[in-house]
C-alpha positions in Angstrom: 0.0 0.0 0.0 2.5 2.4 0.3 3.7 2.2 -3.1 0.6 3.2 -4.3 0.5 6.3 -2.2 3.9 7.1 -3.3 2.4 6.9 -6.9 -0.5 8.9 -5.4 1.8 11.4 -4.6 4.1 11.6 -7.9 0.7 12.0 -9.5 -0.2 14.7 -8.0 2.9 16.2 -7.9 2.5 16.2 -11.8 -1.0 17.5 -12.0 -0.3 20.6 -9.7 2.9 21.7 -11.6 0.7 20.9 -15.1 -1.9 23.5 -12.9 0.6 26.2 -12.3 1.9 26.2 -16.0 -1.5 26.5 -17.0 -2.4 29.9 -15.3 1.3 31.2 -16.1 1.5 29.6 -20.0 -1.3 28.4 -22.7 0.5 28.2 -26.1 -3.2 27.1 -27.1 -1.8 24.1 -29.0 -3.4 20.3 -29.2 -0.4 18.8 -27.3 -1.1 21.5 -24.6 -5.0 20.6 -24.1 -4.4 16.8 -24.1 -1.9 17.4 -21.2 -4.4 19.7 -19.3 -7.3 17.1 -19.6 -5.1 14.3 -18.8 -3.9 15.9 -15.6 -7.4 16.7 -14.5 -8.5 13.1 -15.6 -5.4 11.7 -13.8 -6.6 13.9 -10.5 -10.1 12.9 -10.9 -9.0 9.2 -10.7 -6.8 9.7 -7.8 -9.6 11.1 -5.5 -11.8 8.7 -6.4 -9.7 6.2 -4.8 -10.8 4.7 -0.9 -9.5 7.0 1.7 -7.0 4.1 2.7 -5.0 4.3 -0.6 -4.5 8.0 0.0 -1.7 9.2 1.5 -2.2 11.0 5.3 -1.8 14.4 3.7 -4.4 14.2 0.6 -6.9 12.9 3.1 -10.1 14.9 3.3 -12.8 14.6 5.9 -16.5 15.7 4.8 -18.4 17.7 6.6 -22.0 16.7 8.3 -23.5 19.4 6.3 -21.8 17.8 2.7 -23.4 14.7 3.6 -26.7 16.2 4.3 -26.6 17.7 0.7 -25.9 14.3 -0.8 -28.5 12.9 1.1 -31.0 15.2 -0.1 -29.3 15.2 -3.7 -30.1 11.4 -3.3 -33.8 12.6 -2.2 -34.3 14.4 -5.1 -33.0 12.0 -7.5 -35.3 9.3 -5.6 -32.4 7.0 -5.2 -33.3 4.9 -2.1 -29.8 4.9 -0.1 
């Protein structure tokens, strides 16, 4: 397990810096918006991992009133959770 938080943490090592260049530098080209997408896809995947797979300093603790908004989202949406 801690290999894959050491990955955790290369990856989003790489999608910060790819964030920084992108408010500082946007030569606009194809190459550039594939590397912006797959930075944020890449990021996306990451957090979407179980807590456990995280390392101690990506970890992020909901709030109680985030997960009363996702329970009335589910409401809504009448998904019986």
């Amino acid at each position: 397990m801690d290999n894959i938080k050491k990955t955790v943490r290369g990856i989003l090592q790489v999608t910060r810096e790819v964030s920084e260049w992108r408010e500082d530098y946007d030569p606009g080209t194809d190459e550039w918006h594939t590397l912006c997408n797959l930075a944020d896809l890449a990021e996306q995947l990451v957090f979407s991992l179980p807590n456990e797979l995280l390392p101690v300093e990506e970890l992020r603790h909901t709030s109680g009133h985030e997960h009363a908004t996702v329970d009335e989202l589910l409401k809504v949406l009448g998904v019986d959770w």
